[in-house]
Structure formats: C-alpha cells, structure tokens
C-alpha positions in Angstrom: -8.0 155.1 33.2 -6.1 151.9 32.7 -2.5 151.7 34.0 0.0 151.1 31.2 2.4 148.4 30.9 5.9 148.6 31.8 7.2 146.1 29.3 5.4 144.3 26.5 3.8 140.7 26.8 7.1 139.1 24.9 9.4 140.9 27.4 7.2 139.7 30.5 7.2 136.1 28.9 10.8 136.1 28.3 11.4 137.4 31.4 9.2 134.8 33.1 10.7 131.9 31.0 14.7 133.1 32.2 13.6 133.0 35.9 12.0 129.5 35.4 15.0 128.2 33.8 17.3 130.2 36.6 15.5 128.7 39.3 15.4 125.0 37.8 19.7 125.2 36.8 19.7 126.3 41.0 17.6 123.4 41.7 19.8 120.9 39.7 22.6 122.2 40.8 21.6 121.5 45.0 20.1 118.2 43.9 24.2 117.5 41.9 25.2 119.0 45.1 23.6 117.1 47.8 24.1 113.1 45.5 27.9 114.2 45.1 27.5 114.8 48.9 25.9 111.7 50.1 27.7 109.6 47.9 31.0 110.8 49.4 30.0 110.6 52.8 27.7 106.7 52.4 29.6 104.0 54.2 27.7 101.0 54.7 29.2 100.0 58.4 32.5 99.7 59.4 34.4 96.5 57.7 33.8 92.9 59.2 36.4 91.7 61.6 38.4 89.1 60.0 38.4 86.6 63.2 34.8 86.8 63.3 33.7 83.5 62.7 30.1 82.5 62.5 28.6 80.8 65.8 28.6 76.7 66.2 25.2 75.4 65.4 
C-alpha cells in the first residue's frame, strides 16, 4: 500500500519556494551585515607623518 501525502504538490512547492526565499533574505542580510562591517572597520594605515620628508637622492 502506498503511503499517502501529507500536503498536496502546490503546498510542498510553496512551502519549498518560502524556505528558499527565507534562506536567501538570511543570506543577504549576513552578506549587508558583514560589507557594513568591514567597511566601518577598513582603515588603510595610520596617517603619514607630516615631517616625513622623502630621502636625498
């Protein structure tokens, strides 16, 4: 005897199609998270002395 469904093939679709789309807002979201992040925290090196003159050639 063949089991029978719990939900129909729409329901398992749109259920499978609203965890996709769950999962990929999450994954934005880190990815938003993580640029707003490093962006905050990049520094390229702390400023140039302003004495530092350039050595005599």
């Amino acid at each position: 005897m063949m089991p029978k469904r719990r939900r129909t093939r729409a329901q398992d679709r749109a259920y499978r199609i609203a965890t996709e789309r769950r999962q990929n807002h999450a994954a934005r979201q880190r990815a938003q998270v993580l640029t707003q992040t490093a962006a905050a925290t990049d520094t390229h090196g702390p400023p140039p002395d302003p004495n530092d003159d350039p050595p005599p050639f």
